[in-house]
PANUKE-702716 format. One record per residue (C-alpha): x, y, z; residue in one letter; residue number from 1. Coordinates in steps of 0.1 Angstrom, whole numbers, plus 5000, padded with zeros to 4 digits. Layout:
N
ATOM / X / Y / Z / a / NUM
...
END
This chain:
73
ATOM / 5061 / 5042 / 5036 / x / 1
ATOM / 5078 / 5008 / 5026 / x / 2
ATOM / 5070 / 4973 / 5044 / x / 3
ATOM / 5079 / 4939 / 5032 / x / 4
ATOM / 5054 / 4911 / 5019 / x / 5
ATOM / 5052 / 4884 / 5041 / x / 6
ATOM / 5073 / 4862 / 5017 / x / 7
ATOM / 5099 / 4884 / 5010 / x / 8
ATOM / 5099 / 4885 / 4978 / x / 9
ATOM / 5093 / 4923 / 4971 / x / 10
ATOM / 5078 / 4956 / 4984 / x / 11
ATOM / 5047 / 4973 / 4994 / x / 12
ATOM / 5051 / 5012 / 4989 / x / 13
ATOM / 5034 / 5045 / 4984 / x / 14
ATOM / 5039 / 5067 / 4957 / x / 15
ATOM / 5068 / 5064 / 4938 / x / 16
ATOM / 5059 / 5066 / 4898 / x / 17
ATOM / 5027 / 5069 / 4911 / x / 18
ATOM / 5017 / 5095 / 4935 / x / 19
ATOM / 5005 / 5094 / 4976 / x / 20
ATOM / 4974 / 5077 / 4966 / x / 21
ATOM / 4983 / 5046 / 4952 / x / 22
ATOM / 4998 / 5018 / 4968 / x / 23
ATOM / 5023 / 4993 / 4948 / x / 24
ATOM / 5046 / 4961 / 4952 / x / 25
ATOM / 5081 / 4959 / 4938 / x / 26
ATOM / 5096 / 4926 / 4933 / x / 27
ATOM / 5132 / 4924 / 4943 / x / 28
ATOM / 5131 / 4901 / 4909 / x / 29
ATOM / 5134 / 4934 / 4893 / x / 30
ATOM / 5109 / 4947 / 4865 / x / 31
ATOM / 5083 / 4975 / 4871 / x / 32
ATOM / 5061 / 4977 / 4901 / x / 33
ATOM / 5023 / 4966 / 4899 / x / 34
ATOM / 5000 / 4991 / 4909 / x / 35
ATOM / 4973 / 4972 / 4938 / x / 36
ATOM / 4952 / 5003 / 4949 / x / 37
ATOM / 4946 / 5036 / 4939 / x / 38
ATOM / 4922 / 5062 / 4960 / x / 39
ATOM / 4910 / 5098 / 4953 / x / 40
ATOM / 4924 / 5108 / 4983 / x / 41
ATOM / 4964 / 5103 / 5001 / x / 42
ATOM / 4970 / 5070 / 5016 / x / 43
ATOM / 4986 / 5078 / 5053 / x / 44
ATOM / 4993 / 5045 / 5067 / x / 45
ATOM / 4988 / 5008 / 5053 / x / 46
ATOM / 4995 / 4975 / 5070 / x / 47
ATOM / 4991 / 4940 / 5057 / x / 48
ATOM / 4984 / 4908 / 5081 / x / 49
ATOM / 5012 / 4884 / 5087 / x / 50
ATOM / 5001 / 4859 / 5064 / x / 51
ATOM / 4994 / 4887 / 5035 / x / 52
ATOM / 4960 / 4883 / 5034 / x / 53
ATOM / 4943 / 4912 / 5047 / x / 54
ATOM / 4954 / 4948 / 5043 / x / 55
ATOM / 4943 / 4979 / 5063 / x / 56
ATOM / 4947 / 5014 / 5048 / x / 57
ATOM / 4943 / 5048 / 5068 / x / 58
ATOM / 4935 / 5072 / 5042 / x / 59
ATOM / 4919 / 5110 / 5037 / x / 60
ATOM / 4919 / 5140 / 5023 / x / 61
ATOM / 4944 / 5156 / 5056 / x / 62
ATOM / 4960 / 5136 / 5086 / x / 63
ATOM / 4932 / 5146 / 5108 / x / 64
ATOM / 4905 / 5138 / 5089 / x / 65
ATOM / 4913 / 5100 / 5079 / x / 66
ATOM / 4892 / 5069 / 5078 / x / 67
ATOM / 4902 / 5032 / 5073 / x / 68
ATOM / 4891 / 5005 / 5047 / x / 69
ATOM / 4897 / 4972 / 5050 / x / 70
ATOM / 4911 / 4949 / 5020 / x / 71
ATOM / 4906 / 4910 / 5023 / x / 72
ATOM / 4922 / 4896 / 4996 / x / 73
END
């Protein structure tokens, strides 16, 4: 999963040099990418509001047994 921050200025993703439960931001600047989250568990889904304040994250241990935690920032 990859989405744009709202300035487009870099790169939300998950995984990567990480692994499926961590979720990071690349800037298109270049350099490494900063680690924001990191669960236990695999992040399915995440989804940030359009001013970049608030981010949602479906996470879980399986697909069908996922739950949702909010992030203000």
């Amino acid at each position: 999963m990859i989405q744009w921050a709202a300035d487009s200025a870099a790169f939300y993703f998950v995984g990567g040099l990480f692994n499926s439960s961590s979720l990071s931001r690349q800037p298109l600047a270049g350099g490494e990418p900063q680690k924001l989250l990191d669960f236990p568990d695999r992040i399915f889904n995440f989804a940030w509001s359009r001013d970049g304040t608030n981010l949602v994250v479906s996470r879980g241990k399986t697909a069908g047994r996922c739950h949702s935690d909010y992030r203000p920032s």
